[in-house]
C-alpha positions in Angstrom: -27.4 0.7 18.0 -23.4 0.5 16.7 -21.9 4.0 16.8 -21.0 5.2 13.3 -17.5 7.2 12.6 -17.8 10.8 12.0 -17.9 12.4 8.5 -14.8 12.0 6.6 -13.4 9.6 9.0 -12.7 5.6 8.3 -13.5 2.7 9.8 -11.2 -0.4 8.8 -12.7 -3.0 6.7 -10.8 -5.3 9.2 -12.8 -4.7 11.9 -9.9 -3.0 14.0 -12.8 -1.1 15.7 -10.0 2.3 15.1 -11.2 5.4 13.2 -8.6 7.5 11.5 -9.8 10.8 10.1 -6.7 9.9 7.5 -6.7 6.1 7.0 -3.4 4.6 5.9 -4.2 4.0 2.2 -2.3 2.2 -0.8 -1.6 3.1 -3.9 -1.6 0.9 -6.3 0.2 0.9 -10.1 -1.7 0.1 -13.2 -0.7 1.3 -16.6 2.0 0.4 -19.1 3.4 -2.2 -17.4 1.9 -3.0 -13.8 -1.0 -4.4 -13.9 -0.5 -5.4 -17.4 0.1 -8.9 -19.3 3.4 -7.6 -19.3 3.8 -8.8 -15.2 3.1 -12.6 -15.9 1.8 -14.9 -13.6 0.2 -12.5 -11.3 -3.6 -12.1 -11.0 -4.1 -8.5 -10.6 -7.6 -8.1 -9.8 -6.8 -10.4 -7.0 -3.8 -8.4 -5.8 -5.8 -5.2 -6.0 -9.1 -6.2 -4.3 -7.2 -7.9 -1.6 -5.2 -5.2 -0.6 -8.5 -3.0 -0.4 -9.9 -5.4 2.0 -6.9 -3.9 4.6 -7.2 -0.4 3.5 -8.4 2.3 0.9 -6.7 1.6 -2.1 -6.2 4.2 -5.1 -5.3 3.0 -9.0 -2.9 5.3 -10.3 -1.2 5.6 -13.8 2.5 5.0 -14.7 4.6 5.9 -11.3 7.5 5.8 -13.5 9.4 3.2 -12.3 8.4 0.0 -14.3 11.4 -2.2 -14.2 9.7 -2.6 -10.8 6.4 -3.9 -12.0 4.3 -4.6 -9.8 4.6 -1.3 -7.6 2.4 -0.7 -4.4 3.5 2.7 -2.3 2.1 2.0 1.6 0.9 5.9 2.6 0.8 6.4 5.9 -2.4 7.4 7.7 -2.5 10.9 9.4 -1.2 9.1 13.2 1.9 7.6 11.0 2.7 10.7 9.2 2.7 12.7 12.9 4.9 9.8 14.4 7.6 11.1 11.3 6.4 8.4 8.6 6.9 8.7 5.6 5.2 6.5 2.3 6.6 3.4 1.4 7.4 1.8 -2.3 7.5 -1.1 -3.1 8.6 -2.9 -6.5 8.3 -6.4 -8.2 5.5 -7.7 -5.7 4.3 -10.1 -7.5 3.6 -12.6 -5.6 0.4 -13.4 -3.3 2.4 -14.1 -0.2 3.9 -10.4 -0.4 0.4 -9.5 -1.5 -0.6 -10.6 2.2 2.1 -9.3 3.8 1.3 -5.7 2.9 -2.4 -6.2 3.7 -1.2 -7.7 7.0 0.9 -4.3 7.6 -1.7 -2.1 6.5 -4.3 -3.6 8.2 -2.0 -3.3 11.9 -2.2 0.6 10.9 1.1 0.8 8.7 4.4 3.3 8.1 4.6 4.8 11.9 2.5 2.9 13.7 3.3 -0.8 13.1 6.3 -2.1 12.4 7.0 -2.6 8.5 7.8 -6.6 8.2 11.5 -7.2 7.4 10.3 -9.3 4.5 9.2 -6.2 3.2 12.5 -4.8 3.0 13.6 -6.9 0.2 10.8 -5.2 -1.9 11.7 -1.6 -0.6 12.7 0.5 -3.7 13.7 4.3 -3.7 10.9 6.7 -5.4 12.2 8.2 -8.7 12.2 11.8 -7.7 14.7 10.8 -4.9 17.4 8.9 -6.6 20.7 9.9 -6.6 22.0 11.5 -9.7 25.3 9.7 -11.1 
């Protein structure tokens, strides 16, 4: 009889046979302009149900930085954030090979516990609340 993971805890969808009692989990923009006909060329119902294949995935409104469109912020699960991890955003993914490259990342356990891709680095963008004021 297969074990089940305690109450509140997560099992990935992956199969990675872990359980984190706080997953890493993605967040994913859909409003004015992600997610919208606005970001052409993209299928985002694809994008949005692939990525929650690797990990819980939350829709949220406007994140307020949508000359970035398509943004996806990596949150790190409860093992990252003790390692010192903090979440990641990422902008203008928009295309199904980055798509896969975050759900690769997420799926290896994410921000502090695997190593973020460098190709990931060239979507990397700076949350609003923390950019520098001119």
């Amino acid at each position: 009889m297969p074990v089940r993971p305690a109450e509140g805890a997560y099992e990935s969808p992956v199969g990675r046979g872990s359980v984190d009692p706080v997953p890493c989990r993605v967040v994913v923009c859909r409003d004015c302009c992600c997610g919208s006909p606005k970001v052409t060329g993209v299928d985002h119902t694809a994008q949005t149900a692939r990525l929650r294949e690797a990990a819980p995935v939350r829709v949220s409104a406007c994140l307020d930085v949508c000359d970035q469109a398509n943004v996806i912020v990596v949150q790190p699960s409860a093992a990252g954030r003790a390692a010192g991890a903090r979440p990641v955003w990422l902008g203008l993914v928009n295309d199904p090979a980055a798509t896969e490259d975050i759900a690769a990342w997420v799926s290896a356990g994410g921000p502090g516990i695997a190593p973020r891709p460098e190709i990931l680095d060239l979507y990397a963008l700076t949350p609003p609340r923390r950019r520098a004021v001119s």
